[in-house]
N, C-alpha and C positions, 0 to 999 in steps of 0.2 A: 422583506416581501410579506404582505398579510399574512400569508398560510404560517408561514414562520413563525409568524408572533404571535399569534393566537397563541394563549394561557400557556407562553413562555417562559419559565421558571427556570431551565435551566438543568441541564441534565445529572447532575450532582453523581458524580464518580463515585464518592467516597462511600453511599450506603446504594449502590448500583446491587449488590451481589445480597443485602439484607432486603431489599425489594422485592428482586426476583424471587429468592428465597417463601417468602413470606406466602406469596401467589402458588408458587410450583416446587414447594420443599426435596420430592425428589426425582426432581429432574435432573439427568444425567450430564455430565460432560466428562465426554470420553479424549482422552491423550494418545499421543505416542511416543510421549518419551514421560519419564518423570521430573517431577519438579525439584530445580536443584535445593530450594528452602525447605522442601516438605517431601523428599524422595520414596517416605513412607508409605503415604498417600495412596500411590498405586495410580494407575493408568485412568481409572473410571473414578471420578466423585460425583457426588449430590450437590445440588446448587446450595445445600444447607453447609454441608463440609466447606466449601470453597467459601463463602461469607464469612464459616469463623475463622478460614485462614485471613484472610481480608483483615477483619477486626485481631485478629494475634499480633502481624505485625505492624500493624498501623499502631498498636499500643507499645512493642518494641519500639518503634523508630522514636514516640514518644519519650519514652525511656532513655533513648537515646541524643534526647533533648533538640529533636526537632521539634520547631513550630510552627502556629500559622502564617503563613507568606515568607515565610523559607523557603527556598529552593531545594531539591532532591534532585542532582541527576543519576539516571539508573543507567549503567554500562557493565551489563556484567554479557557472561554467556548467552547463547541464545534459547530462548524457553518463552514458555506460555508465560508462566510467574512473574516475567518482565510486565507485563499488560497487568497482573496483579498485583504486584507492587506499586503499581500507578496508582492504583484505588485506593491503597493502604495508606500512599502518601497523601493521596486527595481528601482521605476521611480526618488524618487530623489539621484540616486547613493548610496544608504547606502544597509548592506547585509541582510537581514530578516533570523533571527536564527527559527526556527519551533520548536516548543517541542508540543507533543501529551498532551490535556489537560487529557489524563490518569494517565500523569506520577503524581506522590506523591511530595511536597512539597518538601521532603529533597531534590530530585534527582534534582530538579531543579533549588535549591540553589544550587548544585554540579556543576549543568552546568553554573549556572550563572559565577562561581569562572572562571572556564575554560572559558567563553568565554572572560574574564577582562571587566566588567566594561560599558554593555551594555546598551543603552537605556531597560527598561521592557515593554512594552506592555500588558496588561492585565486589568479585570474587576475586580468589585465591590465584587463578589461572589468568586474568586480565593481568592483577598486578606483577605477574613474574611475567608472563609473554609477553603485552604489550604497551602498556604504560608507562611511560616516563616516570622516573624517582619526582618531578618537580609536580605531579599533581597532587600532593602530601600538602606544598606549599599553597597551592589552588583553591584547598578545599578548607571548610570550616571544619570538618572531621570528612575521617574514610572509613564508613562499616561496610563489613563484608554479610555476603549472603551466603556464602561458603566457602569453605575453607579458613586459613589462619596467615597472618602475614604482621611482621612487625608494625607498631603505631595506630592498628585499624583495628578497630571495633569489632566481635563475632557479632551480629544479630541472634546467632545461638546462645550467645552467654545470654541473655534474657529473655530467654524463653519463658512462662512463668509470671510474667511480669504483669501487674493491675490492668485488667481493663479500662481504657478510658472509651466513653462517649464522644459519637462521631460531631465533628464539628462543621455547621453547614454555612456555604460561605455567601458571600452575594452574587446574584447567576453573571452581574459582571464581573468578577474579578477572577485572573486570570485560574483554570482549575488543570490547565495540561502545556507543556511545549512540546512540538515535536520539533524535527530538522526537516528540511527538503532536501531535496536529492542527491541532489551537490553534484548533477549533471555538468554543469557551468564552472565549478571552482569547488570554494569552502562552504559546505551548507549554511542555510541560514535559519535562523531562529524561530519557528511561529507560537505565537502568543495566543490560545485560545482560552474563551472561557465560558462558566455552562451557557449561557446564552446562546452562545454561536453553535456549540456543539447540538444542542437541542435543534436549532435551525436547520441544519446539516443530516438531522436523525430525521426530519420528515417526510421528505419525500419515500427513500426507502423503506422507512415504517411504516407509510401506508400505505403502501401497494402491499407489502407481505405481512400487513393485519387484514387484505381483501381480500390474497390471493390465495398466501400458503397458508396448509391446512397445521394447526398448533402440533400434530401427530410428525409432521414431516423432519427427518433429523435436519441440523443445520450444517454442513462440513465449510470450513475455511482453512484458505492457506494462505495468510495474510502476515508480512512483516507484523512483530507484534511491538514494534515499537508507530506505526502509520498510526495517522490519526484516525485514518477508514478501520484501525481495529474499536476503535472506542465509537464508532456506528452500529459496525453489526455486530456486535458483540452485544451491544446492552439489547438491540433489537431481539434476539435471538434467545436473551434470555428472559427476558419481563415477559417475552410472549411464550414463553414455556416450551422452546423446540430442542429437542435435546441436540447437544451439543458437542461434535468431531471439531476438535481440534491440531492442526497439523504444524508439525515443527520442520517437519522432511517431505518434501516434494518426491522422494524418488519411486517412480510408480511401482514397483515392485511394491515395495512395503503397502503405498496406500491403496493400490490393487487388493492385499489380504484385508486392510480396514474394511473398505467399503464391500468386500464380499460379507463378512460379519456386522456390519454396522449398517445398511445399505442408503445413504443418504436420497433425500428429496430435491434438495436447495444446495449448490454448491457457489460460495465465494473465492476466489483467487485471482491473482496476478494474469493479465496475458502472457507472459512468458511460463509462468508455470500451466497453464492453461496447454501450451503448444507443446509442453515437456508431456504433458496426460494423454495425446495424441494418441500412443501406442494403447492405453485402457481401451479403447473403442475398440482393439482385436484381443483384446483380455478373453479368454477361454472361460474364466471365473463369469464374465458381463458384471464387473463394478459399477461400471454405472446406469445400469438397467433401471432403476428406480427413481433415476433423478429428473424433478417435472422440470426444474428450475437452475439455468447455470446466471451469474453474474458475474461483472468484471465491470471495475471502475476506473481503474488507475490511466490505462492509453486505449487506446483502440483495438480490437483485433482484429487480426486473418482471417480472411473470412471462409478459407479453407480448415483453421481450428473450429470455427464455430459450426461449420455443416459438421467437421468430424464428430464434435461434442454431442451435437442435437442427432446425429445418424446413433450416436450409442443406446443412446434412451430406450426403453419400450413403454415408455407411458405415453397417453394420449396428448397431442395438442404439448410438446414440449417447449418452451419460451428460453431463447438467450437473451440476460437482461445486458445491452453493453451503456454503461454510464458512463458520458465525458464529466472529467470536472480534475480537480489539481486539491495538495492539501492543504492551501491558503483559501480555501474556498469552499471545498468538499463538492459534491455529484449537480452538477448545472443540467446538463442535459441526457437524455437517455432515448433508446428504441430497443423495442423487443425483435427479434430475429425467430421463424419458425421453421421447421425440418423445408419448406418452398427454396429457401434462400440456397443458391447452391453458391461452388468455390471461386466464380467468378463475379459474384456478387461487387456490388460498389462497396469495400471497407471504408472509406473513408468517409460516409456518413455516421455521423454520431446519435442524429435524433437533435429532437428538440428540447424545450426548457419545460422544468416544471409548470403549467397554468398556476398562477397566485404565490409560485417559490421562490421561482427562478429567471431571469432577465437576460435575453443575450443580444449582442450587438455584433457588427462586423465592419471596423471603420476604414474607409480609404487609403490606399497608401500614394495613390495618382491623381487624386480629382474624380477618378470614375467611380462607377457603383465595382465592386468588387466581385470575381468572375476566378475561374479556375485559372485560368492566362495568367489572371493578375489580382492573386490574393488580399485580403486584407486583414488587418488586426484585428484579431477576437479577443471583445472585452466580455465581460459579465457583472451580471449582481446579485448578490445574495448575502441573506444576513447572516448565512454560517463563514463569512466571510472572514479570517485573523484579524484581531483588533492591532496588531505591530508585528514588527521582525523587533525581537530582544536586542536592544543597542545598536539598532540600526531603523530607528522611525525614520529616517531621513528618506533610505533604501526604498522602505516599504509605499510610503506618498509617491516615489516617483512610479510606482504601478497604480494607482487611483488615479481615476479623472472625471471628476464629478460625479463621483458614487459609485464609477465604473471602474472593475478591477480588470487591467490587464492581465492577459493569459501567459503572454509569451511566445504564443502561437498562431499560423496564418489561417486564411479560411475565405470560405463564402459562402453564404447560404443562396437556397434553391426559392424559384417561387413559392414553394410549397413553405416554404422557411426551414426545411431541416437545413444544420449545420455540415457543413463537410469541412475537417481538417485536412489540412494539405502538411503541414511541414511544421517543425519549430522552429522559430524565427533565426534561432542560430544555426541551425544546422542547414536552412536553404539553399542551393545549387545555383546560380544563374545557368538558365537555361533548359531546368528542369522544373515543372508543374508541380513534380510532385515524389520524394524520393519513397515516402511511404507507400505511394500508390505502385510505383515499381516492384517494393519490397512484395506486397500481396499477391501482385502477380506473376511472380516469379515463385513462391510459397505456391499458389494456384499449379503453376506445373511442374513443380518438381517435388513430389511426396518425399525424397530422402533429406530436403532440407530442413534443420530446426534452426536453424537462425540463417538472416539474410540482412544486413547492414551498409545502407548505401553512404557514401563520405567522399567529400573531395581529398583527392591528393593534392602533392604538393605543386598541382599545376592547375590545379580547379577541376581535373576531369572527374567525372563518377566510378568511385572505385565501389565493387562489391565486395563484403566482406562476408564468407560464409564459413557456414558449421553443418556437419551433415550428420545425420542418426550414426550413433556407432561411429561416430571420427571416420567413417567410409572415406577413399580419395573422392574428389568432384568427378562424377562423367563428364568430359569437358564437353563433348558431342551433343548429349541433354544439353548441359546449359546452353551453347550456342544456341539449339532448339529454341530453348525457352525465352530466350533474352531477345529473340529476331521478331522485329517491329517495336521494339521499345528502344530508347533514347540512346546513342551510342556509352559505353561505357570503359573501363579499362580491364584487363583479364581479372576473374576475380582470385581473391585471397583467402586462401583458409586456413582457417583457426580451431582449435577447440573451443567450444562452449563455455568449458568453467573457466579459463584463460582470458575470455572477456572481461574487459572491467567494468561491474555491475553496480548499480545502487541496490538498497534497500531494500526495493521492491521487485530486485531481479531486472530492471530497466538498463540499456547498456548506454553506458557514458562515450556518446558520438565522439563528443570533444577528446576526451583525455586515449580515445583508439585510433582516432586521426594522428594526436602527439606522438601516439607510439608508432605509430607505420609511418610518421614524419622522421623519426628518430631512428628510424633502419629496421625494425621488427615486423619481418614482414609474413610473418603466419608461423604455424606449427607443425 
């Protein structure tokens, strides 16, 4: 798309942190945990500090006799330093593979196979808890980021070691992998490089080089292995906004953050998003400062987003909600203000970037496509993955003539905003719409924090809920809330962290259907 391409060079990971650096030397990014490579370091650095971590161990891995167009996958514990190690490995020309420390041991032998023969990246604690003795075999070597473990490399034994100069690649060749979801099965590979990433940084860089003021902190609480972290992350830092970073969602803790740090701009998950719920009765008011929330990954409730925007006391507060997936990055978006109440239409997502971004909505009957009778939502855009890693085959069969399949149904309005109805797998015969269910049921029942609509094993709509504090369900509410929506089966509940989640806190429809197909039928 034009806007894209314009003086597209290429985002170049690897001197991301010597840039920013250079512009905004002490600009802060504040932590809440330390970093396992540099536990030193302390909670608060200077974007100067963090660049020579960048260049330390990128000269390590060096040392370590990676090169350019090697692979590096990074699997170790969860931390900010994951996302820094990416750069470290990006500056000397080699591609930094991401796997979410969620994923299970097998799944990552799996990916090791597919990626051939990669350097491993990882700690002390992966290798004894949950790693297979055969990813030794997998790997070209295994350094650790800490701790010590027989056959594997310390990254701390060369500490010390020669700086080398960052090495800068071609903006097409590949500069990141991350995984998708792995909603569906075994995740799959995506192949990005600075080009596409650069594509993908546009739209949202320039709305918050219009909007937000350089003074405003940035807080995210972002998978740091997503490729949405290598968006706003460089956004956040080139343009000098100091920087909260979250490892832990659990609002106690980011309650005391955000009273001492009081962010402007906040990025995160919808599900973490609906977990901050309770901040809006915070006694502290964490988020009384914040002009700006965004969320890109699914759509939200539209009952979190009145609650988000009721917390605020700043004038004129905007929820940015951007549709888009991470084969593709933010397609479409709409700003929400404190007017929008909890019975809002959630399932509008907004429209496409002017000159970015492309969307389509293709038939699935002959007809034009209508909430009745949805249709496939494709897109375009050039932050788009150039492959799925060993599996080009895969990836073609989602392009069709430029246009990338989503995955997802829809219909757009005359007005042309998009409205999401469902993912194509998890659709219901005979239901419109399980997401749109889900919000209105969120809409009246404030004790629920998750609501998951799925067939059983008979096709009916089963609810699958989680209520604040593991509370029992009021059954007498629900009835309440459920009467005039679609008949459904009594619903099931579960604890929240007992769901099984990807990455990004998303819950695997599929793999909670298998389990309540499989006898488990709550908690």
């Amino acid at each position: 798309m034009l806007l894209q391409r314009i003086a597209n060079k290429g985002i170049q990971l690897g001197t991301l942190f010597d840039r920013a650096a250079a512009r905004h030397p002490a600009s802060p990014v504040i932590l809440d945990h330390e970093l396992d490579i540099a536990p030193k370091l302390g909670r608060r650095v200077t974007l100067t500090e963090v660049a020579d971590l960048v260049d330390d161990f990128a000269s390590r891995l060096w040392a370590a006799k990676v090169r350019p167009g090697q692979r590096v996958v990074v699997f170790k514990t969860n931390g900010f330093d994951i996302s820094l190690l990416a750069c470290s490995v990006a500056r000397i020309g080699a591609v930094p593979v991401l796997l979410s420390p969620k994923l299970d041991g097998a799944t990552v032998a799996e990916l090791l196979r597919r990626v051939d023969q990669p350097y491993l990246l990882t700690d002390q604690d992966k290798l004894e808890q949950e790693l297979p003795p055969e990813v030794f075999g997998l790997s070209e070597r295994v350094l650790l980021t800490s701790g010590s473990y027989q056959d594997a490399t310390e990254l701390a034994s060369l500490a010390g070691v020669r700086r080398v100069d960052p090495i800068v690649m071609s903006p097409d060749h590949p500069t990141l992998i991350t995984h998708t979801s792995g909603t569906t099965g075994t995740p799959k590979l995506a192949v990005h490089t600075g080009r596409t990433f650069e594509a993908r940084y546009r739209p949202q860089g320039t709305v918050m080089a219009l909007k937000v003021r350089r003074s405003e902190p940035v807080a995210m609480h972002i998978s740091f292995v997503h490729s949405r972290m290598f968006t706003i992350m460089p956004i956040s830092v080139l343009q000098g906004h100091p920087l909260i970073v979250l490892r832990d969602d659990d609002p106690g803790s980011v309650g005391d953050i955000f009273t001492h740090v009081s962010p402007g701009f906040i990025e995160a998950h919808p599900n973490t998003f609906m977990h901050w719920e309770v901040l809006a009765d915070d006694p502290r008011r964490p988020l009384t400062n914040v002009k700006f929330f965004s969320s890109t990954f699914d759509a939200l409730h539209p009952r979190t987003v009145h609650r988000m925007l009721g917390a605020t006391k700043r004038k004129f507060p905007l929820f940015f909600q951007l549709y888009g997936q991470s084969e593709v990055g933010p397609i479409a978006g709409r700003a929400y203000s404190k007017r929008r109440g909890t019975e809002a239409d959630g399932r509008c997502v907004g429209s496409p970037f002017p000159g970015m971004t492309g969307v389509r909505v293709v038939s699935r009957d002959g007809n034009p496509p209508t909430k009745s009778s949805p249709g496939y939502i494709e897109v375009r855009s050039d932050g788009r993955i150039v492959t799925y890693l060993g599996e080009h085959a895969r990836w073609e069969k989602q392009v069709n003539d430029g246009w990338w399949r989503m995955g997802d149904l829809g219909y757009r309005t005359k007005w042309g905003c998009l409205h999401l109805l469902d993912r194509e797998v998890d659709e219901i015969p005979g239901i419109d719409s399980t997401l749109e269910i889900e919000d209105t049921l969120f809409a009246r029942l404030p004790e629920l924090v998750e609501v998951i609509i799925i067939p059983d094993e008979n096709g009916t709509p089963l609810p699958v809920v989680c209520t604040r504090d593991d509370k029992p369900l009021d059954l007498t509410a629900w009835r309440s809330a459920a009467a005039g929506l679609p008949a459904m089966a009594e619903p099931v509940q579960w604890k929240l962290d007992d769901l099984p989640q990807t990455a990004t806190t998303k819950i695997k429809r599929l793999e909670l259907a298998r389990l309540l197909g499989a006898g488990d039928r709550g908690r």
